[in-house]
PAZADO-671988 format. One line per field, with one value per residue (C-alpha): residue number from 1; x, y, z. Coordinates in nm, 3 decimals. Layout:
<recs>
num c(NUM, ...)
east c(X, ...)
north c(Y, ...)
up c(Z, ...)
</recs>
This chain:
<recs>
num c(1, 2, 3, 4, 5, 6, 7, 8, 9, 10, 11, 12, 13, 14, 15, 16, 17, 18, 19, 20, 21, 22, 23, 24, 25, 26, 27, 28, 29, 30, 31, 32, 33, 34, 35, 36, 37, 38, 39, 40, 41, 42, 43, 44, 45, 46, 47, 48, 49, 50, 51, 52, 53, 54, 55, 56, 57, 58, 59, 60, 61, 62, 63, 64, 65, 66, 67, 68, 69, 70, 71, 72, 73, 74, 75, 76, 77, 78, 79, 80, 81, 82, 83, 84, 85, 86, 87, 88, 89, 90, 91, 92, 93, 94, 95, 96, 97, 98, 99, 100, 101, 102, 103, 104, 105, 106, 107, 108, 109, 110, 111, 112, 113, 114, 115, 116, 117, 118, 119, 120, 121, 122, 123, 124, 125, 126, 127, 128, 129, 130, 131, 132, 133, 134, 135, 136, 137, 138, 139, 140, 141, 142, 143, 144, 145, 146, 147, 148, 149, 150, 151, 152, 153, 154, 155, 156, 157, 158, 159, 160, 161, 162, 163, 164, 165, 166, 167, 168, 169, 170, 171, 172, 173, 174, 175, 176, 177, 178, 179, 180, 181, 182, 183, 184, 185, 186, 187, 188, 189, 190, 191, 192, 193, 194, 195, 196, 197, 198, 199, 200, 201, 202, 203, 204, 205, 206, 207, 208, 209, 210, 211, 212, 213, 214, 215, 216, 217, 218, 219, 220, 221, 222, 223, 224, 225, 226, 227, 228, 229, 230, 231, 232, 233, 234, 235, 236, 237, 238, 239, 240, 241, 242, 243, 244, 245, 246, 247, 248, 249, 250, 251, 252, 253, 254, 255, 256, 257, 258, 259, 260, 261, 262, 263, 264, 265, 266, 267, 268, 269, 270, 271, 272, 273, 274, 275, 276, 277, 278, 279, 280, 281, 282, 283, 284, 285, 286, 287, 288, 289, 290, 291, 292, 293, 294, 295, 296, 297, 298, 299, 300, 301, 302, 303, 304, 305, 306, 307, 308, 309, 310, 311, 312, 313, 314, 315, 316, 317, 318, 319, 320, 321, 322, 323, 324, 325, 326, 327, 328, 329, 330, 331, 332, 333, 334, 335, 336, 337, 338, 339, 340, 341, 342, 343, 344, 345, 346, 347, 348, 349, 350, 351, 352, 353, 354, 355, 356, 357, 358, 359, 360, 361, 362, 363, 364, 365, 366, 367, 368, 369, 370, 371, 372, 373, 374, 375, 376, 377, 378, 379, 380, 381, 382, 383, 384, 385, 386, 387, 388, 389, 390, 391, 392, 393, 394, 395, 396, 397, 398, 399, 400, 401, 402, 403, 404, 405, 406, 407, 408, 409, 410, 411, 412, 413, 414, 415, 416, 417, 418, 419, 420, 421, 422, 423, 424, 425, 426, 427, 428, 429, 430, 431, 432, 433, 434, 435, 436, 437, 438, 439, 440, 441)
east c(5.074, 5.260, 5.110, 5.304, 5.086, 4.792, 4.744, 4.836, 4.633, 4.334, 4.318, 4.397, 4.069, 3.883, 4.009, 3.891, 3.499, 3.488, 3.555, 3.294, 3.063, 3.155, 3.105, 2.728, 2.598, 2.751, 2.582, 2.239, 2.274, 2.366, 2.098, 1.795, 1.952, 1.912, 1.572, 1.473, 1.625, 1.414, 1.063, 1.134, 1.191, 0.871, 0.644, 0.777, 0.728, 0.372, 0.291, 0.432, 0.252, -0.089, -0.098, -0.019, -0.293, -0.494, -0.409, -0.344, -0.572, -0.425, -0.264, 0.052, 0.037, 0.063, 0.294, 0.499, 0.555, 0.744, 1.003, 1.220, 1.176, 1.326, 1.011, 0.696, 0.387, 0.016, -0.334, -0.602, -0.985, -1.222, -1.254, -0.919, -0.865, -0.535, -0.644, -0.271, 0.101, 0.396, 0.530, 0.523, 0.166, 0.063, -0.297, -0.281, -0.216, -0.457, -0.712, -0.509, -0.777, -0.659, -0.281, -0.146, -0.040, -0.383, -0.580, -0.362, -0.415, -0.798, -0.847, -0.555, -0.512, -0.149, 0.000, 0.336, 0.485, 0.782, 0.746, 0.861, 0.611, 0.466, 0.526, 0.905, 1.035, 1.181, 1.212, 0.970, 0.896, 0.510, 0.429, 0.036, -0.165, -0.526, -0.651, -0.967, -1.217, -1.113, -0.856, -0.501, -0.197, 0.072, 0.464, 0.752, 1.091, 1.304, 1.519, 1.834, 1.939, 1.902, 2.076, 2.357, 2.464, 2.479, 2.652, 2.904, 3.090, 3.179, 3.549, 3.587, 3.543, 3.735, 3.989, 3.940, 3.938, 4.234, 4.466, 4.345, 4.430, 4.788, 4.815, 4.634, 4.888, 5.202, 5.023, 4.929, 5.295, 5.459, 5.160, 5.231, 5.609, 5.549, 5.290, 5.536, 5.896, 5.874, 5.690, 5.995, 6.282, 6.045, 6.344, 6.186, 6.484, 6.339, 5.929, 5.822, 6.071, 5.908, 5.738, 5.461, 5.066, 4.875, 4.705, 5.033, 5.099, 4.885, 5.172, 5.475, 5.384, 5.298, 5.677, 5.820, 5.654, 5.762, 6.143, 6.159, 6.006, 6.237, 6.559, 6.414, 6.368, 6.753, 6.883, 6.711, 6.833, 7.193, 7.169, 7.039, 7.355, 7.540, 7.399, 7.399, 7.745, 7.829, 7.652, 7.721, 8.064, 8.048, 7.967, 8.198, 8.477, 8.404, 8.393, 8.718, 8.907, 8.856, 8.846, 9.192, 9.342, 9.187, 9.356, 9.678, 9.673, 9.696, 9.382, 9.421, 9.207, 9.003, 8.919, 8.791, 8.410, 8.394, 8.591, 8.292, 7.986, 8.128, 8.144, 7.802, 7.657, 7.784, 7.727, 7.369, 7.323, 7.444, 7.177, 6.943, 7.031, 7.043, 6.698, 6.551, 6.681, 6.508, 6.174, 6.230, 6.272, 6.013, 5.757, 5.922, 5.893, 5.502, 5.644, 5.494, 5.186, 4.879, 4.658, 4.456, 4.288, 4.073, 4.341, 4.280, 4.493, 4.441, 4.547, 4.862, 4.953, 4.961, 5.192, 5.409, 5.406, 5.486, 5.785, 5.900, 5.895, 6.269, 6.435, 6.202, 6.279, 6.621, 6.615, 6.378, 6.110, 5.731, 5.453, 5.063, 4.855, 4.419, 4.139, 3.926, 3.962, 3.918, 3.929, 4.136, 4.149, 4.477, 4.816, 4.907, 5.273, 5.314, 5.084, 5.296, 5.630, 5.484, 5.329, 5.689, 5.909, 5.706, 5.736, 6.041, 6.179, 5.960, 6.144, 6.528, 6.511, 6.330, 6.459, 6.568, 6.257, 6.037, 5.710, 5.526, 5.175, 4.954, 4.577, 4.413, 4.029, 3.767, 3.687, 3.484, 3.759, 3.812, 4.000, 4.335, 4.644, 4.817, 5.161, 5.313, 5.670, 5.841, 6.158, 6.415, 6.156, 6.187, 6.263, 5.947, 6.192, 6.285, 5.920, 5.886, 6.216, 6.178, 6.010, 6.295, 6.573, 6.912, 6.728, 6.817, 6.728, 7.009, 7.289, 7.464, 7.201, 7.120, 7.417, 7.430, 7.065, 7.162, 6.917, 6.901, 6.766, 6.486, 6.274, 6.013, 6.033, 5.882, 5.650, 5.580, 5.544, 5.312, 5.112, 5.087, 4.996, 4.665, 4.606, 4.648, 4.714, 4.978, 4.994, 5.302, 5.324, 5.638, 5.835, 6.160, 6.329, 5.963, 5.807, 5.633, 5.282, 5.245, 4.906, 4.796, 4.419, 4.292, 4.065, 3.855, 3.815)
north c(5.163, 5.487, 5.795, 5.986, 5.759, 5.723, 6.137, 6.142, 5.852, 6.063, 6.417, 6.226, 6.063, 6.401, 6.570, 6.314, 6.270, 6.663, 6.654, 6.367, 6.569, 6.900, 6.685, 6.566, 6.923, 7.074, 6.771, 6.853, 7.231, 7.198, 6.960, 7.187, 7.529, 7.353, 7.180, 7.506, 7.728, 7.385, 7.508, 7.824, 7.805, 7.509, 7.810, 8.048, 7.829, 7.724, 8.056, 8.168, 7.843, 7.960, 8.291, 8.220, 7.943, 8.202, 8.408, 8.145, 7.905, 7.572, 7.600, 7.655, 7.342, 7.197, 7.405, 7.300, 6.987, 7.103, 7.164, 6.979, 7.022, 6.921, 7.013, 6.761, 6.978, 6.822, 6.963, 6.796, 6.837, 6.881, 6.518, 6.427, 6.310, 6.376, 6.602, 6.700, 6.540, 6.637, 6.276, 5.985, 5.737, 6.040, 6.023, 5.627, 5.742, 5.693, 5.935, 6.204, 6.356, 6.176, 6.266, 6.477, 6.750, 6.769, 6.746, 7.013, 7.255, 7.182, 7.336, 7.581, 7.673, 7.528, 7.219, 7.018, 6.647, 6.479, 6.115, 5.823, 5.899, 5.550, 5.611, 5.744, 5.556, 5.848, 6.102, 6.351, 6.653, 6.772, 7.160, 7.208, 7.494, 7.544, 7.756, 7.988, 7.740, 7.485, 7.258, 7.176, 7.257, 7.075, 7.059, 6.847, 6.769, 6.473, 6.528, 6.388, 6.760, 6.783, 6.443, 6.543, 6.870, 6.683, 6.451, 6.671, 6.827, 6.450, 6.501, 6.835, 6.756, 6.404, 6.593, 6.878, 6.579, 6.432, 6.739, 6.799, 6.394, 6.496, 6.852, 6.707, 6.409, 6.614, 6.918, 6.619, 6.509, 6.798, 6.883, 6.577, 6.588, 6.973, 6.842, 6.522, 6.707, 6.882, 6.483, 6.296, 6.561, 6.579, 6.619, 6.294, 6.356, 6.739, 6.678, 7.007, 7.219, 7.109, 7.397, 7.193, 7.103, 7.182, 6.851, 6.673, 6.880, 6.543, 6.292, 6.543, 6.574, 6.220, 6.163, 6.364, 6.227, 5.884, 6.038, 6.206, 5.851, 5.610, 5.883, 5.850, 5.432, 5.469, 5.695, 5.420, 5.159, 5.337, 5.384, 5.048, 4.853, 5.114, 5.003, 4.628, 4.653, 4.839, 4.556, 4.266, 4.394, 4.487, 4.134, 3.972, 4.164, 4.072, 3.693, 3.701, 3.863, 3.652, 3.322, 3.469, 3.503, 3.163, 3.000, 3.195, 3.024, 3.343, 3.294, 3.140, 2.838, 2.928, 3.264, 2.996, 2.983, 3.353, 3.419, 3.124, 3.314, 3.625, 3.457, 3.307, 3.639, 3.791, 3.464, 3.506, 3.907, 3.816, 3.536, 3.803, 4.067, 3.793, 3.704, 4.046, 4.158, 3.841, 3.919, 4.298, 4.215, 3.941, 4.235, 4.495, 4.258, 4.131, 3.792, 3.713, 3.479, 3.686, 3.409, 3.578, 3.413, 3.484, 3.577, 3.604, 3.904, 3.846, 3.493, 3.573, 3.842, 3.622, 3.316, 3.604, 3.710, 3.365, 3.341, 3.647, 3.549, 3.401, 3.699, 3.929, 3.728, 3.768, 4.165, 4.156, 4.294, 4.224, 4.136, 4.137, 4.103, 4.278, 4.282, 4.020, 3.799, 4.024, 3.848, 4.015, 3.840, 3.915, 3.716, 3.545, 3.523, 3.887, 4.018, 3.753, 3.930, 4.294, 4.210, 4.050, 4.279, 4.555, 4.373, 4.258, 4.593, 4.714, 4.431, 4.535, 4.894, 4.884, 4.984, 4.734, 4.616, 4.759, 4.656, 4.607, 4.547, 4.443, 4.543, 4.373, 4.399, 4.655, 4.985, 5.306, 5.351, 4.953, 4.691, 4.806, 4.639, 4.844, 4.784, 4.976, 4.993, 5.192, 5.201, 5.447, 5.603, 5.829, 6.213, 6.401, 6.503, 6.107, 5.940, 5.982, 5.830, 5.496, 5.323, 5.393, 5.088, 5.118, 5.349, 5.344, 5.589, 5.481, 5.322, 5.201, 5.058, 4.876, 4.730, 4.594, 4.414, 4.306, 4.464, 4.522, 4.872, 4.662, 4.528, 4.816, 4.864, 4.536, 4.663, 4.950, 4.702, 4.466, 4.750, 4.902, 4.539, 4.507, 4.854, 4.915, 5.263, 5.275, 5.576, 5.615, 5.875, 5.837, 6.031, 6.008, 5.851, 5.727, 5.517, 5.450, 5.357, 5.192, 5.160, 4.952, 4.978, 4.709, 4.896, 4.587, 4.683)
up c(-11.500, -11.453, -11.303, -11.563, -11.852, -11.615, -11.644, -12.020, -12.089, -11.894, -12.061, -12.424, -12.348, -12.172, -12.505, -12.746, -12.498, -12.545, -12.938, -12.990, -12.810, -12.968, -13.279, -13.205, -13.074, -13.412, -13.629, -13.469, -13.463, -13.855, -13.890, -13.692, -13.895, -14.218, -14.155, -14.042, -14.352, -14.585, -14.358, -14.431, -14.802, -14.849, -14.675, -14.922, -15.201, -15.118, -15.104, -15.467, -15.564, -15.433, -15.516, -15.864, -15.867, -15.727, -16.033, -16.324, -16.172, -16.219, -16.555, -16.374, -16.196, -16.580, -16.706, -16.358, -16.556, -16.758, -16.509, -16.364, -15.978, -15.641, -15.499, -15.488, -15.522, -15.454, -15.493, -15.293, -15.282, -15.034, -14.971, -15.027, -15.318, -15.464, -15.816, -15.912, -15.804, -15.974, -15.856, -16.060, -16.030, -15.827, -15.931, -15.799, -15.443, -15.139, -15.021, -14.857, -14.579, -14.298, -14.329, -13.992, -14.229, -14.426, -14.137, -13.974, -14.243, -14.270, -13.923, -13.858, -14.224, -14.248, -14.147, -14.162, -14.100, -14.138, -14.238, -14.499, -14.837, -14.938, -15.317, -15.273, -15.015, -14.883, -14.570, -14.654, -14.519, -14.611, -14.528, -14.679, -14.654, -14.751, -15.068, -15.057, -15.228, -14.920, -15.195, -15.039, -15.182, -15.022, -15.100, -14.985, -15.041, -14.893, -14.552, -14.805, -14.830, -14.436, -14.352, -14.645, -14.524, -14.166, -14.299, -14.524, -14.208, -14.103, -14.313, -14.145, -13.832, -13.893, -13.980, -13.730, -13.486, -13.576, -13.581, -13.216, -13.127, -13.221, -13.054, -12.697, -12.714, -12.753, -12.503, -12.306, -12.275, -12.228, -11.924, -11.728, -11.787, -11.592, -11.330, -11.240, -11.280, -10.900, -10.749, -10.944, -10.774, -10.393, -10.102, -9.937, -9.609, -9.573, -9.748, -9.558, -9.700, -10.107, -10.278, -10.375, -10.459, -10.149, -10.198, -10.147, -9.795, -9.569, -9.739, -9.708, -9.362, -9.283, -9.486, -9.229, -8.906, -9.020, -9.100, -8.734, -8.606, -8.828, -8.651, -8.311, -8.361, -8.515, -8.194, -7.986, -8.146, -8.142, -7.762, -7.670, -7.856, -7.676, -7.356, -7.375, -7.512, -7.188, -6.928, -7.112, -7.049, -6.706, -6.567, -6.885, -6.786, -6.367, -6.483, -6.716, -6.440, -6.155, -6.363, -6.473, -6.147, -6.049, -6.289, -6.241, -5.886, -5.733, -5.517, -5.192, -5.129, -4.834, -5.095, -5.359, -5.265, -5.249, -5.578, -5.732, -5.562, -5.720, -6.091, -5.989, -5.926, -6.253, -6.435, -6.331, -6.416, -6.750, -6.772, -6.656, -6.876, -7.197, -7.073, -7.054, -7.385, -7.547, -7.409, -7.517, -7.851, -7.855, -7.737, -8.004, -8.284, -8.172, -8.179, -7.861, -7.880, -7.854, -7.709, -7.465, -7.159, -6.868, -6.574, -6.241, -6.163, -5.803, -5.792, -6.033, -5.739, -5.490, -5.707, -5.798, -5.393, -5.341, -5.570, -5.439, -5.076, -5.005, -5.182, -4.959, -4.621, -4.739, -4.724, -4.418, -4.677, -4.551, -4.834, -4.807, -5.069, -5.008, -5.203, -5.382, -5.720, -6.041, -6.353, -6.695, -7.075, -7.164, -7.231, -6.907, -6.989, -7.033, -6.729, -6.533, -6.662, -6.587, -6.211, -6.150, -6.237, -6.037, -5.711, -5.756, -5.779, -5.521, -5.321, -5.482, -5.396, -5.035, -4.711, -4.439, -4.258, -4.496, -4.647, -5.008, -4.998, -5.290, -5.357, -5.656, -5.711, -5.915, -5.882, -6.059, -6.275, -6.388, -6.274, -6.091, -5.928, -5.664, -5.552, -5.272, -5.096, -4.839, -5.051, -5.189, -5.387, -5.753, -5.759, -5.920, -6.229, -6.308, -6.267, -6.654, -6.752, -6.535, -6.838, -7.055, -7.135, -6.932, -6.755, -6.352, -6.113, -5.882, -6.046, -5.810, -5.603, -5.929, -5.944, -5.617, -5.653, -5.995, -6.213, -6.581, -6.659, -6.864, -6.660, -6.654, -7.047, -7.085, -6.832, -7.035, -7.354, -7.171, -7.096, -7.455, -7.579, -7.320, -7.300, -6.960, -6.792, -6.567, -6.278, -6.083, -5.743, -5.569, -5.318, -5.292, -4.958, -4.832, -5.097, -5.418, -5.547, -5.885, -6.029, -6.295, -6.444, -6.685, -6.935, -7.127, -7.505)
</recs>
């Protein structure tokens, strides 16, 4: 359903609840004012009654007969028996001393009741009051009159109700029409500049966080086709060239195996680069499989150390790996890819003869991994741009060790996913310390 016909639908139906009730309190007030205005005019009557019986004695109750009468009048004895009724087979009716109204008026000196009379069939209401020689005179009329006047304001207030159905619907209409006009024309690319309801301010704003993020995702996204476009290029353009001059002939053929290590090399950055990319987008799209196991982070150190050992003798780099055998549920695959890339770079961008060491185990703060080097290190104003893609603190150098610019986004990714905090201290020309702490949710 609409919200436009969800809101009209709602104050038609608060209009028609509020006429229904306006429509019972009036019934009952009617109702109480005329039941009241009947008391008042029984009292009145019973009086005229007994005074003139007081006067007359009861040849006015005879010559009453004579008159045609709404009013029921009764004259009861001492003991209760009934010794006048202006109702029809009145003298056949029961002993009277134990009705509430009788009874009432026996100790109080009036009394009154409102029930069905046995001989009418009817809602009667009885108001008795007692003479000086200790005789009853009671009088009563039927709550028709009460129930009718009720009753008669029905049509009116039909009526009444029915001109207000129309005027709410077409008020209701024209209401909602207002209230929606300024949501159906909102300036969804600018939400915080809408003159708006106050209670809509939370989505406007959460609108707009979302529109900066969805223009930050879109610069990113801009800047990383930019990027790959540029270094799949790079080692496309290396390949193409010396392939071409290769098959020109040009090359001389003791230049052959160097001309094939070079289209090797590049061959294998763009293999590297492909590779990276794929596992980037696997991590941005969550497509990775989130099977988590118990990992020795330890153990994983030391396999990665291991794999990383003939690219390490080959820069003269020295590895050791301290501590003790700390255990991590997490996605082995990914912590794999994030310890890797870490020590591989600590291994790419260190000094001739340096060192990396490794330190794996728990502490007060959780489990860590600590990675060392004696490398080029990062200047203090480019530590928090390392994690970005393409990013390289020393392009050139990059270049030369072949990397990517991506390998620590997915470490930034793989971190995000286990929620791991990473601390980096570097200085620049001596070294750089990379800490990782596992925090178990």
């Amino acid at each position: 359903m609409k919200l436009k016909n969800k809101i009209q639908n709602s104050m038609t139906l608060v209009v028609m609840t509020t006429l229904l009730i306006a429509y019972v309190i009036t019934t009952f007030v009617v109702y109480r004012q005329t039941f009241n205005l009947m008391e008042k005019e029984l009292r009145q009557e019973a009086d005229y009654i007994k005074t003139a019986i007081d006067k007359t004695g009861e040849t006015y109750l005879k010559n009453m007969d004579e008159v045609r009468r709404e009013t029921r009048v009764t004259l009861i004895d001492r003991n209760g028996k009934v010794l006048y009724d202006s109702g029809e087979n009145a003298l056949e009716s029961d002993n009277h001393k134990d009705r509430p109204e009788i009874r009432e008026a026996r100790k109080k000196g009036s009394g009154q009741d409102v029930r069905e009379s046995k001989t009418m069939k009817k809602e009667m209401f009885y108001y008795a009051t007692k003479l000086p020689d200790g005789r009853i005179l009671r009088v009563s009329k039927t709550m028709n009159s009460v129930f009718s006047t009720a009753m008669n304001i029905l049509p009116l207030m039909g009526l009444i109700g029915l001109l207000m159905f129309v005027f709410a619907y077409f008020l209701s209409r024209w209401q909602v029409a207002r209230l929606i006009h300024p949501i159906n024309n909102l300036d969804l690319e600018n939400p915080l500049d809408n003159d708006i309801y106050e209670e809509l301010t939370p989505l406007l704003e959460r609108i707009d966080q979302q529109n900066k993020q969805k223009d930050l995702v879109a610069q990113m996204r801009k800047e990383f086709s930019a990027n790959v476009s540029h270094e799949l290029k790079t080692p496309l353009t290396s390949i193409s060239g010396y392939a071409e001059i290769m098959k020109d002939g040009i090359v001389r053929p003791e230049d052959m195996k160097g001309f094939s290590e070079r289209i090797y090399h590049e061959a294998r950055r763009l293999i590297t680069l492909v590779e990276d990319i794929i596992k980037l987008s696997k991590l941005d799209e969550g497509a990775v499989e989130l099977e988590k196991e118990e990992v020795d982070l330890y153990a994983l150190a030391e396999q990665i150390m291991s794999r990383l050992a003939p690219q390490a003798a080959s820069r003269n780099v020295h590895m050791e790996i301290t501590g003790e055998p700390v255990v991590f549920k997490g996605v082995c695959q990914v912590l794999d890819e994030m310890l890797y890339n870490v020590i591989e770079n600590a291994i790419k961008y260190n000094k001739e003869n340096g060192s990396v060491s490794i330190w794996a185990g728990s502490t007060l703060q959780g489990k860590k991994v600590i990675i060392r080097d004696t490398g080029i290190g990062i200047p203090k104003n480019q530590v928090d741009r390392i994690f970005e893609r393409f990013y390289r603190v020393d392009k050139s150098h990059s270049k030369e060790t072949g990397g990517t610019g991506l390998g620590l986004s997915i470490v930034k990714h793989g971190a995000l996913m286990h929620n791991i905090k990473i601390h980096v201290d570097s200085v620049e020309g001596v070294g750089t310390q990379m800490e990782f702490i596992f925090v178990e949710k």
